[in-house]
C-alpha positions in Angstrom: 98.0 106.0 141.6 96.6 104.2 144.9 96.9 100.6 145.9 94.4 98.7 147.9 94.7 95.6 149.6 91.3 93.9 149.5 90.8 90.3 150.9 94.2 89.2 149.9 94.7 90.6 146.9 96.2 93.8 145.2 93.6 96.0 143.3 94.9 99.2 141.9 92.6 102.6 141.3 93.3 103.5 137.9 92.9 107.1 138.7 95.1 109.9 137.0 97.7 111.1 139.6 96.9 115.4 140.6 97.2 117.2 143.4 95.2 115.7 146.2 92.5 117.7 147.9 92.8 118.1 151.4 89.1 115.5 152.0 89.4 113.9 148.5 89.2 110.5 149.2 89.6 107.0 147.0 87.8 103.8 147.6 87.6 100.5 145.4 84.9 97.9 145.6 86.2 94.4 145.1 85.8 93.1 142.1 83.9 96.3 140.9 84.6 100.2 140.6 87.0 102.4 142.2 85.6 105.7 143.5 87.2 109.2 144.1 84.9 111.1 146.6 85.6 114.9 145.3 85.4 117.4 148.0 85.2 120.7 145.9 81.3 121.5 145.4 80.6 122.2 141.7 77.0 122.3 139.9 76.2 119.0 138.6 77.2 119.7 134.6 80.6 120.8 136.0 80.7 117.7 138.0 80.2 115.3 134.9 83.1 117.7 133.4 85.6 117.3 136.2 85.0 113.0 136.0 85.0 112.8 132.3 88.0 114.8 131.5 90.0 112.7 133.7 88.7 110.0 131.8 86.3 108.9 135.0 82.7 109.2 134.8 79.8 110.2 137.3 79.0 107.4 139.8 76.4 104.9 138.0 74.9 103.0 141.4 73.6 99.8 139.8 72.2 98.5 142.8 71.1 99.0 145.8 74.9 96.7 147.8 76.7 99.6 146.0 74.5 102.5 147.2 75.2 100.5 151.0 78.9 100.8 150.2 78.6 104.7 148.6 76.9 105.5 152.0 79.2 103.2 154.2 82.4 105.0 152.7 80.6 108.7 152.6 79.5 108.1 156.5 82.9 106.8 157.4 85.2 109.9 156.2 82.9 112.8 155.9 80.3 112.1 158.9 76.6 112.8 158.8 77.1 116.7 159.9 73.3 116.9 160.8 73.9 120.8 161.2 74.9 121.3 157.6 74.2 120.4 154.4 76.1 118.0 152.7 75.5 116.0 149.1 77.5 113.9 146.8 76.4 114.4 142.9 75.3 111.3 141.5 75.1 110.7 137.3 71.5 110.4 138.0 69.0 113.2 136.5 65.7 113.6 134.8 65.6 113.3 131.3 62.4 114.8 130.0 62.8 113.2 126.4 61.7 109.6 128.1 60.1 111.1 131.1 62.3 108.9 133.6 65.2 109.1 135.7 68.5 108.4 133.5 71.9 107.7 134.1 74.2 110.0 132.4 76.9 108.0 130.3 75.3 104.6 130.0 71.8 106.5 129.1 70.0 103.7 131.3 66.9 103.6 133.3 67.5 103.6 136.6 66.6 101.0 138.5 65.2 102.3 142.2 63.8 99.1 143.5 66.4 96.6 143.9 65.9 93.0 145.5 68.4 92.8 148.9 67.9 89.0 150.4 64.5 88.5 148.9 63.1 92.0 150.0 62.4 94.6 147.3 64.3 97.8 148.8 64.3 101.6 147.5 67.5 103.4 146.8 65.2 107.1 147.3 65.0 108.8 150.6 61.4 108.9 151.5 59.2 110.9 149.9 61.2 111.7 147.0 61.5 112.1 144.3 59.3 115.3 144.6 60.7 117.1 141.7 59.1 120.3 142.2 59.8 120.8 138.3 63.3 122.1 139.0 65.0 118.7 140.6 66.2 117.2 137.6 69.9 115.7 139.3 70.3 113.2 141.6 72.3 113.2 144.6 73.3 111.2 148.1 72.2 113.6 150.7 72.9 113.4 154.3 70.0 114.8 155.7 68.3 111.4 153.9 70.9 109.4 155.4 72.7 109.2 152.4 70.0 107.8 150.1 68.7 109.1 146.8 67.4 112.7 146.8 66.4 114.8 143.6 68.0 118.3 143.8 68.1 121.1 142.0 71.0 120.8 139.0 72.8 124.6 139.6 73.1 124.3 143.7 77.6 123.2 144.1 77.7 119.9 145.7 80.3 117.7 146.4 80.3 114.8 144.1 81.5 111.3 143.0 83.5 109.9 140.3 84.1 106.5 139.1 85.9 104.3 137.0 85.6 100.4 136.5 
């Protein structure tokens, strides 16, 4: 287990103890989730595997202060690598049932415009989503600075897990 010490007080990851991966990194949010950035690529269904049998889940970004602190965190250990590709799996994907963008576990909407000091703001990279009818999974991609981008479900990216 990992401690953090966040504005004077103790909050502690609740994150089963394995063998740590050489860029696995964890992250807690204060009063809010902790995060294990997952360095091994795996296609998105094998992501939601890896979280959920380690009793995590898929990141969930409810808002558009947590997607600041996904991209702050993802910036801050991993870089922006503009001369490779590089993609954190999100529990966002396209469920054609509802015809709209889902979260995995908490079968929500998801919510893409979000209100930051007044101003409406969008959590996708411009122009997406674009779909192209095989994008159904949603990932932070660095070639969109980190924002929203809808990929292609079967293509290994790194990805995100969370527990609150």
């Amino acid at each position: 287990m990992a401690f953090f010490i966040l504005t004077g007080t103790i909050k502690k990851c609740q994150f089963a103890t394995e063998k740590q991966r050489k860029n696995t990194i964890e992250e807690c949010r204060p009063s809010s989730s902790c995060y294990k950035f997952i360095d091994a690529e795996d296609i998105w269904t094998s992501a939601v595997q890896y979280c959920e049998l380690r009793g995590w889940q898929l990141v969930e970004i409810e808002d558009f202060d947590e997607l600041v602190f996904l991209q702050g965190k993802i910036l801050g250990h991993f870089g922006k690598h503009a001369d490779q590709i590089i993609e954190f799996w999100t529990a966002g994907y396209y469920n054609r049932t509802f015809r709209d963008w889902m979260w995995y576990r908490s079968h929500q909407r998801i919510q893409f415009i979000s209100l930051r000091n007044g101003v409406k703001v969008s959590m996708w990279a411009l122009p997406e989503p674009n779909s192209r009818n095989t994008e159904d999974c949603i990932g932070l991609f660095n070639r969109e600075d980190y924002y929203m981008n809808d990929d292609d479900c079967f293509i290994k990216r790194f990805f995100i897990c969370e527990i609150k």
